[in-house]
VOGU-3710 file (C-alpha; in Angstrom, 3 decimals, decimal comma):
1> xxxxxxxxxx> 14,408/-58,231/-12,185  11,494/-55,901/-12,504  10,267/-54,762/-16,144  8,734/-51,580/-14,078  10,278/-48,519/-15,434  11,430/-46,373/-13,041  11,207/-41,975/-13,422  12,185/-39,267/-10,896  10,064/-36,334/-10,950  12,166/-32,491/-10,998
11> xxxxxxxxxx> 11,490/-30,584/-7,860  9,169/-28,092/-7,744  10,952/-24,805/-8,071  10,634/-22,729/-4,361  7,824/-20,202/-4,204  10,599/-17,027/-5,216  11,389/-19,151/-8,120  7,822/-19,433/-9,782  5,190/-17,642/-10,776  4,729/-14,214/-10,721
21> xxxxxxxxxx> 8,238/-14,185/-9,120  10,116/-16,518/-11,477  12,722/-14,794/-13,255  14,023/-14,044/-16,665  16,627/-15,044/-18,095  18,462/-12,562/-20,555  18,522/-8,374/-21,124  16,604/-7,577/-23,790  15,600/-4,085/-25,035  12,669/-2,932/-27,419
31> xxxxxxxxxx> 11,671/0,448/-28,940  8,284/2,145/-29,996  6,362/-0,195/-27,623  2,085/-0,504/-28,516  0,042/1,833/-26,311  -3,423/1,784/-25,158  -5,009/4,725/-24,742  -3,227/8,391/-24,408  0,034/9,056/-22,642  0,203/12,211/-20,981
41> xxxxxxxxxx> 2,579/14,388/-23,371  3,833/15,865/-19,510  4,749/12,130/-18,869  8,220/12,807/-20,553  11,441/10,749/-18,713  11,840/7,444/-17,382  10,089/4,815/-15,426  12,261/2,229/-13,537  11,333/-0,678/-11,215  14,063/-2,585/-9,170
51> xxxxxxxxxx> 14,112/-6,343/-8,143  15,692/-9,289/-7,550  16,638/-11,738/-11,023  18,627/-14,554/-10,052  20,962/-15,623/-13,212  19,996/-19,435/-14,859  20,674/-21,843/-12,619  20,831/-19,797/-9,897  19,223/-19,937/-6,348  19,678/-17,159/-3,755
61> xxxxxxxxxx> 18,098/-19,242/-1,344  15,784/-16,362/-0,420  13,370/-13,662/-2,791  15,528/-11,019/-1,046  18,454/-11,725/-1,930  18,694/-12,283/-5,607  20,858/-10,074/-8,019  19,227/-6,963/-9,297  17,798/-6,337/-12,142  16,301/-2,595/-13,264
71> xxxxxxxxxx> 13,634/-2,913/-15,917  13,172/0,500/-17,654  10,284/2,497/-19,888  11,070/5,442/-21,260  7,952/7,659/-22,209  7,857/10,966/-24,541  5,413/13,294/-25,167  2,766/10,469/-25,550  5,269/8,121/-26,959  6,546/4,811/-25,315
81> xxxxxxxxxx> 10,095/5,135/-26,894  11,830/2,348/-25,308  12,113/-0,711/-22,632  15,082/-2,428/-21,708  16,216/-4,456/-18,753  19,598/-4,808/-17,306  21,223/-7,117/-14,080  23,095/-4,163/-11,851  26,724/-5,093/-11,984  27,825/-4,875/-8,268
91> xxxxxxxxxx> 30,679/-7,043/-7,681  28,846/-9,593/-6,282  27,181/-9,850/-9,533  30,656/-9,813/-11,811  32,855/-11,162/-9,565  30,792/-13,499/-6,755  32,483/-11,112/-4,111  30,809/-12,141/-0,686  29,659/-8,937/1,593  31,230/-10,881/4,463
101> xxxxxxxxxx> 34,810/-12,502/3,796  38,357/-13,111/6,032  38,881/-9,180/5,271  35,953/-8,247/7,039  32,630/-6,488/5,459  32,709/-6,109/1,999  29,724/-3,141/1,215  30,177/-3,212/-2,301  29,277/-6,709/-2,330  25,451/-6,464/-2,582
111> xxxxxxxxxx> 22,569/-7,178/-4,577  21,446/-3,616/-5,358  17,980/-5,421/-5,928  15,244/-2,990/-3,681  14,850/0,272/-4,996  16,054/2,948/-7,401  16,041/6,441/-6,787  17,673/9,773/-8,359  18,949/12,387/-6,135  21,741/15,716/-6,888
121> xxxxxxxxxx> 22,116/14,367/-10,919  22,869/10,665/-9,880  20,519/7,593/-9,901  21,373/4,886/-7,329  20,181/1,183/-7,286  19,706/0,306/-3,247  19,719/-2,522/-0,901  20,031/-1,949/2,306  23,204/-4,382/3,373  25,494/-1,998/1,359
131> xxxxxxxxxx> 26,777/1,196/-0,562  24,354/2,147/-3,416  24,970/1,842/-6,923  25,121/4,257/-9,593  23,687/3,566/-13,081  23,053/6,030/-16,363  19,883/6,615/-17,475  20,004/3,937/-20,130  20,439/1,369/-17,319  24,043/0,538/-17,657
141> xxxxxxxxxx> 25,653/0,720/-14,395  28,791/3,330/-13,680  29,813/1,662/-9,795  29,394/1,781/-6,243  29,236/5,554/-4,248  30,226/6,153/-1,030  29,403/9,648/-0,928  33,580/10,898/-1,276  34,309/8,089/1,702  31,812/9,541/3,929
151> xxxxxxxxxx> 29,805/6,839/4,034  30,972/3,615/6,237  27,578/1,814/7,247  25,033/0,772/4,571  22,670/2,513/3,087  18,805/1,495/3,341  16,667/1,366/0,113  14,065/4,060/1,764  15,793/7,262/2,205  13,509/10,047/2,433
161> xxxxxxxxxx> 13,598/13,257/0,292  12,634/16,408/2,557  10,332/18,663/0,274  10,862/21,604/1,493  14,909/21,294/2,115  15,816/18,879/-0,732  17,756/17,281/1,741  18,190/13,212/1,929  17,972/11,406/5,349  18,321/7,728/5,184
171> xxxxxxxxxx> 20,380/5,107/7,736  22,192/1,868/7,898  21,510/-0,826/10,120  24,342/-4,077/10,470  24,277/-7,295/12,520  26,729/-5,676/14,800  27,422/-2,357/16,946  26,828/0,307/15,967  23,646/-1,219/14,692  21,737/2,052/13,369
181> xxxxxxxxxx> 23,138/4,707/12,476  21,258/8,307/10,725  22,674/9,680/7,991  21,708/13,343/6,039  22,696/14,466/3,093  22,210/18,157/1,281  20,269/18,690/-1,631  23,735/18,503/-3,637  24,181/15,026/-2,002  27,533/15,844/0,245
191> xxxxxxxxxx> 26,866/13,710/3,583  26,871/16,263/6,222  25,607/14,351/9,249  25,841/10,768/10,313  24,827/9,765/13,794  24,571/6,192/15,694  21,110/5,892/17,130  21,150/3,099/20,553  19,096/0,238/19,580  19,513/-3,011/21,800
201> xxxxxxxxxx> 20,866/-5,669/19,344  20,770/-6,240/15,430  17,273/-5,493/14,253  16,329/-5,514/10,838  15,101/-1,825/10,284  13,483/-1,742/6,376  12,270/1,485/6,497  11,727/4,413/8,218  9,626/8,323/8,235  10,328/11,650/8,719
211> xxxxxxxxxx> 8,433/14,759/9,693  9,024/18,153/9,621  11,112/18,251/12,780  11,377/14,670/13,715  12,642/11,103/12,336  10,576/7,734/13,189  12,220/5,074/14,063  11,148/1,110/14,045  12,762/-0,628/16,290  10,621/-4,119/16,104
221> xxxxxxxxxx> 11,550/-7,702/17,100  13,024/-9,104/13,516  16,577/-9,689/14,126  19,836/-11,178/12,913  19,812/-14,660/13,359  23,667/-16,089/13,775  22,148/-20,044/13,328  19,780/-18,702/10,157  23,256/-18,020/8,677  23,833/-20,229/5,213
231> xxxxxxxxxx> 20,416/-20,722/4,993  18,357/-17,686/2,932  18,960/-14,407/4,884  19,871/-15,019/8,632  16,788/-12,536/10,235  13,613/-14,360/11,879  11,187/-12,777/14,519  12,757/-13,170/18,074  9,648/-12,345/20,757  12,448/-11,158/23,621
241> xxxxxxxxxx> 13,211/-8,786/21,437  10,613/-6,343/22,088  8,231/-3,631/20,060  9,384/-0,239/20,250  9,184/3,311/18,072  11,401/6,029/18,127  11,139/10,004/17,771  14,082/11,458/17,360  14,598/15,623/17,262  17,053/17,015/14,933
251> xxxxxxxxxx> 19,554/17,363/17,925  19,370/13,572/17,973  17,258/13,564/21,214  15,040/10,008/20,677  11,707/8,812/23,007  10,866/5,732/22,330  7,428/4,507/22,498  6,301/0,308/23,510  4,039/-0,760/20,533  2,087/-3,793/20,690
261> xxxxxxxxxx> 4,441/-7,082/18,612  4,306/-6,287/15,117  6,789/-5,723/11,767  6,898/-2,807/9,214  8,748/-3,509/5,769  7,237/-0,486/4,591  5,307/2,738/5,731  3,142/5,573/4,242  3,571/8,989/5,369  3,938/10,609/8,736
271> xxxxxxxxxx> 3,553/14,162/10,173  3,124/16,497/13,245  -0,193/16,808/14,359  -1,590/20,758/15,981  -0,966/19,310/19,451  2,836/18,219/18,707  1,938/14,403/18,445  3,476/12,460/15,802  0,977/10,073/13,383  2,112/7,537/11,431
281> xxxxxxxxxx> 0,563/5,116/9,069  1,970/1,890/7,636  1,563/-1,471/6,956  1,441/-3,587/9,810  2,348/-7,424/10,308  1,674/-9,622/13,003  3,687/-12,160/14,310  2,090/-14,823/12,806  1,985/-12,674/9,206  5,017/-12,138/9,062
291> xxxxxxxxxx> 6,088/-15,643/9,899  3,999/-16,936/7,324  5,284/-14,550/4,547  8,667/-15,218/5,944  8,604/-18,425/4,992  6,915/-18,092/1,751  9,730/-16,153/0,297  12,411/-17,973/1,645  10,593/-21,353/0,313  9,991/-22,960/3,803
301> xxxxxxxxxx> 6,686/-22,138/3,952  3,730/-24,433/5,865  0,876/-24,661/2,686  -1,995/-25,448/5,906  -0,562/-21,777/7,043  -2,961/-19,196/6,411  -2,696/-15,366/6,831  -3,850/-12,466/6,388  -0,948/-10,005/5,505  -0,306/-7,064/6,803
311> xxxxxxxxxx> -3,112/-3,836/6,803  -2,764/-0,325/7,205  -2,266/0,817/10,718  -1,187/4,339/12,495  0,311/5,118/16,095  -0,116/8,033/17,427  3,184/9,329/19,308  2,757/11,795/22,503  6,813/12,824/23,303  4,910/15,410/25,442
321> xxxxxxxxxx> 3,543/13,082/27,571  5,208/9,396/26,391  1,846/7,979/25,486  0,645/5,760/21,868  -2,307/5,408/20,816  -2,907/2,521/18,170  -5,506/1,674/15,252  -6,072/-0,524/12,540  -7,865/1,356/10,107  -8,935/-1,443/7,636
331> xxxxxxxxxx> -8,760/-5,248/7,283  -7,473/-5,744/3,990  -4,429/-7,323/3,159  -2,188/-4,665/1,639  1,461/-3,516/1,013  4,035/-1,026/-1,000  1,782/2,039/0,527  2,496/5,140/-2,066  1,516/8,983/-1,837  1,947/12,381/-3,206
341> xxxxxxxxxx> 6,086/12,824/-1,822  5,537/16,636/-2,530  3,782/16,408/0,923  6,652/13,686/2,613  6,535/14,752/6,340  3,417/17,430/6,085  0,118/16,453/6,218  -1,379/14,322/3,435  -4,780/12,322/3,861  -4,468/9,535/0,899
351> xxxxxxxxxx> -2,639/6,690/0,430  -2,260/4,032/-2,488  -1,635/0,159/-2,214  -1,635/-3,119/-3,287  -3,730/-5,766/-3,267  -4,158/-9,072/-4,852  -5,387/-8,016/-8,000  -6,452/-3,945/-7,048  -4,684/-0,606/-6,563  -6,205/0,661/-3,127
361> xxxxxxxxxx> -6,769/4,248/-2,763  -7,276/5,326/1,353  -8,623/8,167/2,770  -6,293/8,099/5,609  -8,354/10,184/7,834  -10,897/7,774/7,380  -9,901/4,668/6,933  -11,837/4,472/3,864  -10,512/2,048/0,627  -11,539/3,003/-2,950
371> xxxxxxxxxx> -10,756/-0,440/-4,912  -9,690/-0,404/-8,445  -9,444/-3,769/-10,046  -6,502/-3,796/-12,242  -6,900/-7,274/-14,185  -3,790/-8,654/-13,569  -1,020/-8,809/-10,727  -0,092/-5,522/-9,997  3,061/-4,031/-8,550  3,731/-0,972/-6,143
381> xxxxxxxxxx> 1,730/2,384/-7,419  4,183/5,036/-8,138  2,093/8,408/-7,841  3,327/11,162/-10,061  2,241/14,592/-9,323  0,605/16,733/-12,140  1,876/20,084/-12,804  0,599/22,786/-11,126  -2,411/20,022/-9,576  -4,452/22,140/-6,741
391> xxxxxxxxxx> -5,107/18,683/-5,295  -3,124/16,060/-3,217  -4,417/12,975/-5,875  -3,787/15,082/-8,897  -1,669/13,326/-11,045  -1,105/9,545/-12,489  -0,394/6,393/-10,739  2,082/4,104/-12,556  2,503/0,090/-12,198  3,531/-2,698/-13,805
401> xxxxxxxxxx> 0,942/-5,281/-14,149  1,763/-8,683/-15,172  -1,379/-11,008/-16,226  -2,611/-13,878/-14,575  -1,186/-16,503/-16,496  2,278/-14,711/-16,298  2,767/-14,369/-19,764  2,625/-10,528/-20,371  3,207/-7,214/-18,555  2,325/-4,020/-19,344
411> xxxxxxxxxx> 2,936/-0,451/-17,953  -0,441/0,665/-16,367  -1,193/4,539/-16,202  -4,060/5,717/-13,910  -5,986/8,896/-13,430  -5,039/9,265/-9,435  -7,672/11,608/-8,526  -10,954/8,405/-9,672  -8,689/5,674/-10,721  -9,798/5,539/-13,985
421> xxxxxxxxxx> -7,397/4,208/-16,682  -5,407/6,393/-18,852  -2,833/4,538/-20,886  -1,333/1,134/-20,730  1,578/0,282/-22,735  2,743/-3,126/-23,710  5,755/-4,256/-22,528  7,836/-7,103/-24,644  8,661/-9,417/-21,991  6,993/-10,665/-18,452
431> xxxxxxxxxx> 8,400/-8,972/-15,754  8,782/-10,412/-12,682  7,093/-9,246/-9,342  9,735/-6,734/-7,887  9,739/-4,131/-5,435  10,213/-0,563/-5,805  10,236/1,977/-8,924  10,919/5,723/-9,330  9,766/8,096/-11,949  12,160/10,256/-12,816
441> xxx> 11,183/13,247/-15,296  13,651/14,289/-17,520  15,266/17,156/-16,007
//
């Protein structure tokens, strides 16, 4: 008999668990918030940011694919009027519906958890295994949309807004045929055009550009995994896969382009060049980058793995001729590349980012980084364009930024055009790294 007592230590929560990522537990909502600084008085509507919030208790198994949760600031004339955050109530959320079940594919059943966007009156919480949700401005949320039926694929969390149009492209990809298929929708959001685009197998395609006349297509070797399935979500890099880009014409015409191994969750802008060539920059991840990330988020990852993310990169894209040309145009680790959307598809020349502790500012043509050090851990730049601004950078850029020790976030308002600070306000709870936000003016 031993007089020895005996304890068991709790397991160390997985990396999408903790930290900057761990999330919160409750909705909460708060009015006339503290600001720092001056608020723009043009700043008037609503700032959300989308991401996943797994309930107490709960593991997803994967950063991806916890529930949603929209965390919301509304601003007016100089005022910081509100916060409040709120789970989206898909029916996985409310009723544990499964997006694949003995009836097939369920594409209500989703996390709505990537981005949130407005577009002909409504405002949609995305993912990109399913149908969009709609919520109200105040965050509660109204139910799927399917565009009147329209829609039967999924619907990615990066459509694209044409400028000049006001028309919506976006896609859907699946883990089975038809794997991609293009979707458009008018500027009063009736889907008009949907069209299956050949891929080889079930790729996972985040994102996507457009140009004036073209859409770009990313067609890289991260694909559905059937013996990943049960375990986090079933995608992993597959090197038979292949590299490939696509440009497709409006009459659905696509040449695709061989690209050096690499993954894109997200790219900058793109455009048509004088000579007819496509550019496009992004952010670009190697095999072994992405690996490592990979298995960071899912909370397999190798701690004596070391990386260097993913930095911005552009192809050049010939159709005339079939030939790429591609450059890495910095070494810094970077992601959730921003610009001025008022020039989506047309040329632009700067780009914002992420990194570590800084908001990046590129000069696109050169490669150039400007490096603005935020204090804190800051999430993806939202640039929103002044009124009547003769310039590409003028307007604000807006981010949550959480501190180091993860106790407090705050709403951080920069001057675009130098990066200086404008306004912060103080937000009453953490909020957890996420992905994407909108701002949407009040109308």
């Amino acid at each position: 008999m031993t007089t020895t007592s005996e304890t068991s230590e709790t397991p160390a929560p997985p990396a999408y668990l903790s930290g900057h990522l761990a999330p919160v537990p409750d909705e909460i909502g708060a009015f006339d918030l503290p600001v720092t600084g001056t608020l723009p008085p043009e700043l008037t509507g609503r700032y959300f940011r989308n991401g996943p919030n797994p309930l107490p208790g709960q593991d997803s198994g994967h950063w991806f694919a916890g529930p949603g949760m929209l965390h919301g600031i509304r601003l007016s004339e100089g005022r910081a009027e509100w916060y409040r955050n709120r789970w989206v109530r898909t029916r996985s959320f409310t009723e544990g519906a499964q997006l694949v079940g003995p009836d097939g594919v369920d594409r209500t059943a989703v996390s709505a958890n990537t981005s949130v966007i407005r577009h002909a009156d409504k405002i949609f919480a995305l993912v990109e295994s399913g149908f969009p949700y709609e919520v109200t401005p105040e965050l509660d949320t109204v139910g799927p949309w399917d565009f009147g039926g329209r829609l039967t694929t999924a619907m990615t969390a990066h459509p694209k807004l044409d400028p000049a149009t006001g028309e919506l492209h976006f896609f859907g990809y699946g883990f089975e045929a038809p794997y991609l298929t293009y979707h458009r929708l008018t500027a009063a959001g009736e889907l008009v055009e949907s069209r299956v685009v050949d891929v080889p197998g079930p790729t996972m395609v985040h994102d996507f550009a457009i140009t004036e006349n073209h859409v770009i297509w990313l067609d890289l070797p991260v694909v559905f995994d059937m013996e990943r399935v049960g375990s986090g979500l079933p995608f992993g890099w597959d090197d038979s896969y292949g590299a490939r880009l696509g440009v497709m014409d409006r009459a659905g015409k696509v040449t695709w382009f061989d690209v050096d191994p690499c993954y894109v969750f997200h790219v900058g802008n793109a455009r048509e060049d004088a000579s007819g060539r496509v550019v496009l920059d992004a952010v670009r991840y190697s095999r072994e980058s992405f690996n490592a990330i990979w298995d960071r988020i899912s909370g397999s990852a190798n701690p004596a793995v070391e990386t260097g993310g993913a930095v911005l990169h552009r192809w050049t894209l010939d159709p005339a001729n079939g030939t790429v040309k591609e450059e890495q145009r910095d070494d810094r680790a970077v992601e959730f590349p921003t610009f001025n959307e008022d020039l989506l598809g047309r040329a632009s020349g700067l780009l914002y980012t992420v990194s570590d502790d800084a908001i990046v500012k590129y000069d696109t043509e050169t490669g150039a980084g400007q490096v603005k050090d935020v204090g804190g851990h800051p999430g993806e730049a939202v640039f929103v364009p002044a009124a009547g601004a003769e310039t590409e950078d003028g307007g604000w850029l807006m981010s949550i930024v959480t501190d180091h020790s993860g106790d407090a976030s705050r709403l951080l308002v920069l001057d675009a055009a130098d990066l200086e600070f404008v306004a912060s306000v103080e937000l009453p709870r953490r909020v957890p790294d996420g992905f994407h936000g909108n701002w949407l003016p009040d109308l």
